[in-house]
Each structure stands twice: as C-alpha cells, then as structure tokens.
PAZAPA-4460 file (N, C-alpha, C; in steps of 0.05 Angstrom, whole numbers, plus 32768, in hexadecimal, padded with zeros to 4 digits):
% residues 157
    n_x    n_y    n_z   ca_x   ca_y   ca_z    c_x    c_y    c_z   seq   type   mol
   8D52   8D8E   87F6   8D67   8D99   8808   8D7E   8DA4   87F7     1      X     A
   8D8A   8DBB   87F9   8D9A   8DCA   87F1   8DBC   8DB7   87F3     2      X     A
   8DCC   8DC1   87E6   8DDD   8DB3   87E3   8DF2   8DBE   8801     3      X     A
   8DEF   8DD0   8809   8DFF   8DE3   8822   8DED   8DD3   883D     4      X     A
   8DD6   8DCC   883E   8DC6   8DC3   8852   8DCE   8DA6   8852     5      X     A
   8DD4   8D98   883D   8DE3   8D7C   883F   8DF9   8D79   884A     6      X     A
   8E0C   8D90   8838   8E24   8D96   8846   8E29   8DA2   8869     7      X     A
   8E16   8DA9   8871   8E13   8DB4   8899   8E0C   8D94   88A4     8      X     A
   8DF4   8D85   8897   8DEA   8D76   88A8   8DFE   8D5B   889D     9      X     A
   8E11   8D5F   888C   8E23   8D44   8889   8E3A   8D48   88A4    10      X     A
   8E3F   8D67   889B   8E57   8D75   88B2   8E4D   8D68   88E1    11      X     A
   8E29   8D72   88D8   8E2B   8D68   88FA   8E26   8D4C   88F6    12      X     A
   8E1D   8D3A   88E9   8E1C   8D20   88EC   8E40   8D18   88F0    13      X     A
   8E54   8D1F   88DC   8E67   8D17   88E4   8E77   8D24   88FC    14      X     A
   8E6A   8D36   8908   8E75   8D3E   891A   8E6A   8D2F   893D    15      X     A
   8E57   8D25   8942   8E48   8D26   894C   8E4A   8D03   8954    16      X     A
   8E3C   8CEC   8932   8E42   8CD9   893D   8E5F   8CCE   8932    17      X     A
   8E63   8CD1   8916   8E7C   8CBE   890A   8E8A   8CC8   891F    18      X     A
   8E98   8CE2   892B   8EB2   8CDB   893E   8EAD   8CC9   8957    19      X     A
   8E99   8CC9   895E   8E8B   8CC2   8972   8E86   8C9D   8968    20      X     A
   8E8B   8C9A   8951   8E87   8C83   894E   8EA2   8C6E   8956    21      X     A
   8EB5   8C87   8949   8ECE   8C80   894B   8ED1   8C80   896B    22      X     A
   8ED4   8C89   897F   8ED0   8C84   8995   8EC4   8C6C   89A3    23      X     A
   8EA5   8C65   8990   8E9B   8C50   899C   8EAB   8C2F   8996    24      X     A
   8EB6   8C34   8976   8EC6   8C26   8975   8EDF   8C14   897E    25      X     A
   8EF0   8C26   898B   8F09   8C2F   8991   8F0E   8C26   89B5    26      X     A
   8EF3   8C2B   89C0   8EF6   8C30   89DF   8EFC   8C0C   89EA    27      X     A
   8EF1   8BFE   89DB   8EFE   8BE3   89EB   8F15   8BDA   89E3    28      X     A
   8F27   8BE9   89D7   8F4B   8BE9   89D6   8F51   8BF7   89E7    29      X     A
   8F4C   8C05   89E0   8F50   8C20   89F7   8F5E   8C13   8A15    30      X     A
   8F4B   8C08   8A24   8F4A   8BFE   8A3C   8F64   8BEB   8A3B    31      X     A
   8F6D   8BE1   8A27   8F8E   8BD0   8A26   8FA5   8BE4   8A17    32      X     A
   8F9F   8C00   8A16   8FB3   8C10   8A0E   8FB0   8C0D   89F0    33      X     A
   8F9E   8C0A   89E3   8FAA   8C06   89C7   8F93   8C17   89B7    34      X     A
   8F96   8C18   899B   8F88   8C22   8990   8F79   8C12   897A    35      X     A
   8F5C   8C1F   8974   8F52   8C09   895F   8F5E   8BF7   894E    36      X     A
   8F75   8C0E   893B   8F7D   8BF8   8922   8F94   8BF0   8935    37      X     A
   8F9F   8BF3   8944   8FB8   8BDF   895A   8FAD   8BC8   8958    38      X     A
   8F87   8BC8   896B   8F86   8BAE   896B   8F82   8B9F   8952    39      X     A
   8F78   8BAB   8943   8F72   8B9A   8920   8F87   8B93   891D    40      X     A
   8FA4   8BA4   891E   8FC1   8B8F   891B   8FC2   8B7D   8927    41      X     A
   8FB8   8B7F   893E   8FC0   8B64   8952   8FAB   8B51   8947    42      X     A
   8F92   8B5B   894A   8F83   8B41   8946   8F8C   8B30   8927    43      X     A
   8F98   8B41   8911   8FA1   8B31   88F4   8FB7   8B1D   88FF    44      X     A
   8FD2   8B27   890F   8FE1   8B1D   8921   8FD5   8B06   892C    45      X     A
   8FC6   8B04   893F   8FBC   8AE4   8941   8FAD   8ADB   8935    46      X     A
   8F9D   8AE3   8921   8F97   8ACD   890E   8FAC   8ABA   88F5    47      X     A
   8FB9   8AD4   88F1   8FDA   8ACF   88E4   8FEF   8AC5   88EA    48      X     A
   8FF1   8AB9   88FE   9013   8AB3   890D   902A   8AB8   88F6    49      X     A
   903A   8ACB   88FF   9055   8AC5   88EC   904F   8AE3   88CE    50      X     A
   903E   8AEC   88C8   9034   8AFB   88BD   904D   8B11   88BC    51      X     A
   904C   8B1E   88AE   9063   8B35   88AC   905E   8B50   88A6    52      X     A
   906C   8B5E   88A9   9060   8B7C   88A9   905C   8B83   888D    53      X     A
   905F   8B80   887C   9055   8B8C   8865   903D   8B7E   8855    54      X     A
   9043   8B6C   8863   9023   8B5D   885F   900B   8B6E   886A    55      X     A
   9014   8B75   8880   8FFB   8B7E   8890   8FF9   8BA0   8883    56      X     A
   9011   8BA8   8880   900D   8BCE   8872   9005   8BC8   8857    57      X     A
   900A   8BB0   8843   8FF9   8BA4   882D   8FDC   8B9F   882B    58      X     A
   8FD2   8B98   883F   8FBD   8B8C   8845   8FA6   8BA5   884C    59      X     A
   8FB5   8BB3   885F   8FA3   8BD1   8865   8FA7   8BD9   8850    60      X     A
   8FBB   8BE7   8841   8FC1   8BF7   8829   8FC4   8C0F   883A    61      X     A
   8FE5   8C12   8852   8FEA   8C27   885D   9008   8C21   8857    62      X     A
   901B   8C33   885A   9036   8C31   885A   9042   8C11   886E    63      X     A
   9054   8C0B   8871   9063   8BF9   8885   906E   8C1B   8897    64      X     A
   9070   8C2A   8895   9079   8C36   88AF   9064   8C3E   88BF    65      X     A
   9055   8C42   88B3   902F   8C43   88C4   902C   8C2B   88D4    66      X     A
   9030   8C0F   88CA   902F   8C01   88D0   9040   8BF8   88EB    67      X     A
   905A   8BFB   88EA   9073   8BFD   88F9   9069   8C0F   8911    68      X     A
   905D   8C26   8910   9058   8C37   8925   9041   8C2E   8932    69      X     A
   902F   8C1B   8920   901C   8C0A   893A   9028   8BF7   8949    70      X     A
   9038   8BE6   8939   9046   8BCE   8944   905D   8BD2   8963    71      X     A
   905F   8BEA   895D   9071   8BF3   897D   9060   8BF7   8995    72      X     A
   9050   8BFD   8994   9035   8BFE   89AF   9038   8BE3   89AD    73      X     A
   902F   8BC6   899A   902C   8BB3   899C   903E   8B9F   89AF    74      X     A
   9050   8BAA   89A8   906D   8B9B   89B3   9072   8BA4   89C6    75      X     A
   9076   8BC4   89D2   9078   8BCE   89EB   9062   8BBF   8A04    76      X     A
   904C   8BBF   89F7   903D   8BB3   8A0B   9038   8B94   8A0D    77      X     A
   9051   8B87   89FE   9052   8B6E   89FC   9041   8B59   89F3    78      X     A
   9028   8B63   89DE   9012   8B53   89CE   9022   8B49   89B6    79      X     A
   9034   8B50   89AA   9042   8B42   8999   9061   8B46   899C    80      X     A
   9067   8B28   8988   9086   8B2E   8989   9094   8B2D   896E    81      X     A
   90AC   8B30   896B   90B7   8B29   894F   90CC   8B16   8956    82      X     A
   90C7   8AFE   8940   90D6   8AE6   893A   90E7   8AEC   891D    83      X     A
   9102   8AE3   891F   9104   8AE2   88FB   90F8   8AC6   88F1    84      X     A
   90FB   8AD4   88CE   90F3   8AC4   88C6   90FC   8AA5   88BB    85      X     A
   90EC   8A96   88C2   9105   8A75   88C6   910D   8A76   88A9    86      X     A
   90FE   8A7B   8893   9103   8A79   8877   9118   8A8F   8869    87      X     A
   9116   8AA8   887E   912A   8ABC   8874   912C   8ACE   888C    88      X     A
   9147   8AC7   8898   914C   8AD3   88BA   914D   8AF0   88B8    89      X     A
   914B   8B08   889B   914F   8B22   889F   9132   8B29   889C    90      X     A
   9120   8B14   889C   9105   8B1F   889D   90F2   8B1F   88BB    91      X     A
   90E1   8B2D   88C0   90D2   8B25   88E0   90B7   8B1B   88D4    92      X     A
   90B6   8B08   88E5   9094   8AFB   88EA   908A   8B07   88FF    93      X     A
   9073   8B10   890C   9064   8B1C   891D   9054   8B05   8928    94      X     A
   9058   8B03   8944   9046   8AEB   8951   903F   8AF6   8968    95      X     A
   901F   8AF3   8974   9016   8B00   8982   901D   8AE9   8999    96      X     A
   902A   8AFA   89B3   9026   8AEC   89D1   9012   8AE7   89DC    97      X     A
   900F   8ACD   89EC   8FFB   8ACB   89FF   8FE8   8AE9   89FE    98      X     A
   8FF4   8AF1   8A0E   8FE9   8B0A   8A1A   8FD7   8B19   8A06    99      X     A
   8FED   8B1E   89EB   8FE1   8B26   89D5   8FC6   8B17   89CA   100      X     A
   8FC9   8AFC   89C7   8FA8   8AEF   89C8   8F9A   8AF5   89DF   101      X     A
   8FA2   8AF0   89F4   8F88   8AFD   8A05   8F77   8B17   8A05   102      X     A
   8F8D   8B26   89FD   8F82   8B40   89FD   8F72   8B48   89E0   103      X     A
   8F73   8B38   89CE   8F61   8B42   89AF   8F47   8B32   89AF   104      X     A
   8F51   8B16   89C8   8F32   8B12   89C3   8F21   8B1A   89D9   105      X     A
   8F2A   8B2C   89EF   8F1C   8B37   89FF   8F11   8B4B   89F4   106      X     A
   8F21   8B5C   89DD   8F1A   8B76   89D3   8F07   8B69   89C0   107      X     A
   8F06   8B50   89B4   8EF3   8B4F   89A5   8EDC   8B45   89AA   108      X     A
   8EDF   8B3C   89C8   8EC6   8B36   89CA   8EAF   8B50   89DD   109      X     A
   8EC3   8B66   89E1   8EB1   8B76   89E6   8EAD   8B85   89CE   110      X     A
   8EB7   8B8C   89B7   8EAD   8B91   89A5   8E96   8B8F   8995   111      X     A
   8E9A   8B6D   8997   8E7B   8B5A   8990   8E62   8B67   89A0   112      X     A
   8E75   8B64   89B4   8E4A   8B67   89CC   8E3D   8B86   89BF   113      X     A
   8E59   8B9D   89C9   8E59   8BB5   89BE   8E40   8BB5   89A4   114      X     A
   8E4B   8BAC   898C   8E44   8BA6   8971   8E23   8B9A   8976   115      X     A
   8E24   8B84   8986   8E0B   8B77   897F   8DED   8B88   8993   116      X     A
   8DFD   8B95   89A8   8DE2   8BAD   89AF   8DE2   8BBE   89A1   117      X     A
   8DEE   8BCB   898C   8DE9   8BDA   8974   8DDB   8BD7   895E   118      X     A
   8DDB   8BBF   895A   8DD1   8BAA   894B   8DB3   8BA7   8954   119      X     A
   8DB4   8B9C   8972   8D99   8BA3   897C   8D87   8BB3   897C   120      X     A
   8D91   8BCB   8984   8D8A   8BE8   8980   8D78   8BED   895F   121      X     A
   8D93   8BEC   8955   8D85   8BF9   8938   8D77   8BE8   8925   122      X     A
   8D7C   8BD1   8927   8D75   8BB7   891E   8D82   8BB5   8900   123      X     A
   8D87   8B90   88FA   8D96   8B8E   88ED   8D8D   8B99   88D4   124      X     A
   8D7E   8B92   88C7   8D77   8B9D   88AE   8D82   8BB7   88A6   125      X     A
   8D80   8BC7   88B9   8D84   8BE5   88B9   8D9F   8BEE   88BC   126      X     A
   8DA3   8BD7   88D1   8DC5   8BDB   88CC   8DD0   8BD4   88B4   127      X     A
   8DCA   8BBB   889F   8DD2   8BB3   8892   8DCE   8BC8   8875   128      X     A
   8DB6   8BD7   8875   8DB4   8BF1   8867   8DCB   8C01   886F   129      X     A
   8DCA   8C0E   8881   8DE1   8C19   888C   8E01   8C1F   887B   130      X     A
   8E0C   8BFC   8884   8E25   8BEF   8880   8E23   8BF8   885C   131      X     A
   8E08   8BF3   8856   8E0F   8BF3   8832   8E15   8C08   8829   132      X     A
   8E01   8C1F   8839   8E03   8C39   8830   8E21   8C49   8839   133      X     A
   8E2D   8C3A   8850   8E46   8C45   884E   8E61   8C42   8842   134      X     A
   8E5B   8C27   883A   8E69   8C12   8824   8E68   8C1F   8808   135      X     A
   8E4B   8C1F   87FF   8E49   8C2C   87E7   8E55   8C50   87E3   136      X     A
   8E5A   8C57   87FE   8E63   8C78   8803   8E81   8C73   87F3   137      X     A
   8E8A   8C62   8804   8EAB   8C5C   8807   8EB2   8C58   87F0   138      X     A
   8EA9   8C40   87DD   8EB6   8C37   87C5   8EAD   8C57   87B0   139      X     A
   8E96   8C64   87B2   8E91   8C73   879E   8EA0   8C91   87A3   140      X     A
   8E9F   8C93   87B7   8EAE   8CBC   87C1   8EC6   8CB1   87D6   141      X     A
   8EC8   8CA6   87EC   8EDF   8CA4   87F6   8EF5   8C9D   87EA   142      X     A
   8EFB   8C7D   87E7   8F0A   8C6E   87D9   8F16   8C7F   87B7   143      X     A
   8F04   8C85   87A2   8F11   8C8D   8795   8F1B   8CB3   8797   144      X     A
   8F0F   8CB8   87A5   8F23   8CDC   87B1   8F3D   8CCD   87BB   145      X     A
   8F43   8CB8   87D1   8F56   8CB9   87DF   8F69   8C9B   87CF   146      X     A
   8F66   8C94   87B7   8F71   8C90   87A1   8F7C   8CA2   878F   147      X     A
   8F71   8CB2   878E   8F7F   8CCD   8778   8F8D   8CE0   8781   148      X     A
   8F81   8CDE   879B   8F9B   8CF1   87B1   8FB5   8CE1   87B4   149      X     A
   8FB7   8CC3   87AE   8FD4   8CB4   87B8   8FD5   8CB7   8797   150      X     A
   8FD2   8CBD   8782   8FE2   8CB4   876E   8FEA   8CCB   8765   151      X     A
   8FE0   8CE8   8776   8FEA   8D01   8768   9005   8D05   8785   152      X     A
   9002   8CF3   8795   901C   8CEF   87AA   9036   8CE7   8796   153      X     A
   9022   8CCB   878D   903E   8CBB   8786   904C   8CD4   8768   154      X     A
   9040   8CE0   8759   9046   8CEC   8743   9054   8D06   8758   155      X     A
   9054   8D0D   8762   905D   8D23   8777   907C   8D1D   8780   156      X     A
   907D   8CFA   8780   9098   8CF2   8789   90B2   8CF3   877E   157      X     A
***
C-alpha cells in the first residue's frame, strides 16, 4: 500500500469512526449537561475529596485555566463545590455534592455497560490488541509531536 492510500484510509477511518468514537464516548454525560473530561473532573473529585485545582491541571498535563473552564459547568450545575483550605484558607479544596456523586456514578455506570457490549462485540483479546496498538501509537507519534510542539511554545514565550 502506497504511502497517500494510508494517508486517505487513515483520513476516513478517522473521520468516520474516531469522531464517532468520541461521540460514543461522551453521550452518557451528555444527558447531565456535561462533557466527557467534565465528568473525569468530577469523577477524580469524588474519589479525591478536598483535591485542588492544580493538582487535577497537573495530573492531566493541561493548563489550571483549562481546568477552571471545566470546573464552572461543574459548580453551575451544582456537582461540586469549593471549600477553603483548612491548612491554608487562600487555597480551594474541590468536594463533590451529593448530587455530584450521584451523577458520576450513574454516568459511570452507563459507561461500564456501554464499554462491556463493546467488549462483547469485538471480544476481549482484540480489544486488548486494539488498546495496545493505540497506546503504542500515542507514546511513539502522538505524545512526542505534541511534546515538541509545547517546548517550541515555551521557547516562543
């Protein structure tokens, strides 16, 4: 296969299913107003009680104002709140409400079912090929392009 024929049939595969994946991903937040990585904040949020925002933009490896701009859906729709901090009152802890646990493990348990008829479908083995081959994508061509793109940022600054 030609190197332009890789390049068309990588172009409709990602056109086709990855957005589409992202979709399949995404749709049981959706239904509580939120968006995938919203709920991944929330769900770190209740496993975390008290957790703080730069932990969590540390943890992803995204800015704290990226972070900040999820955390406002969160709070508007009352899944989390901010406490200071008892050890240092100019800092916030992030603690998820009632509501806020109900709603991540509803989203995660339709996630699960979601996940495990996919699972069914393609079967595990194949998925687990899959997961490696996209894993092995990421650390080898994703990850270091979008490493060299943030350090010709930071040299830019």
């Amino acid at each position: 296969m030609e190197a332009d024929d890789l390049l068309s049939q990588a172009i409709d595969i990602y056109m086709s299913s990855l957005k589409g994946l992202e979709h399949f991903i995404s749709q049981p937040a959706a239904r509580y107003s939120l968006s995938f990585e919203q709920y991944l904040i929330l769900q770190e949020i209740v496993k975390s009680p008290g957790i703080k925002l730069m932990d969590i933009a540390e943890k992803r490896q995204v800015t704290r104002s990226a972070v900040s701009r999820q955390l406002r859906v969160l709070i508007k729709n009352n899944y989390i709140k901010q406490e200071p901090d008892q050890s240092d009152r100019r800092k916030v802890s992030l603690v998820a409400t009632p509501a806020g646990r109900d709603v991540a493990e509803k989203i995660g348990q339709r996630i699960n079912t979601r996940f495990a008829k996919w699972v069914a479908v393609f079967g595990e083995d194949r998925g687990q090929q899959l997961l490696q081959l996209w894993d092995e994508f990421n650390h080898q061509i994703i990850q270091p392009e979008n490493d060299s793109k943030r350090k010709g940022e930071a040299q830019n600054d």
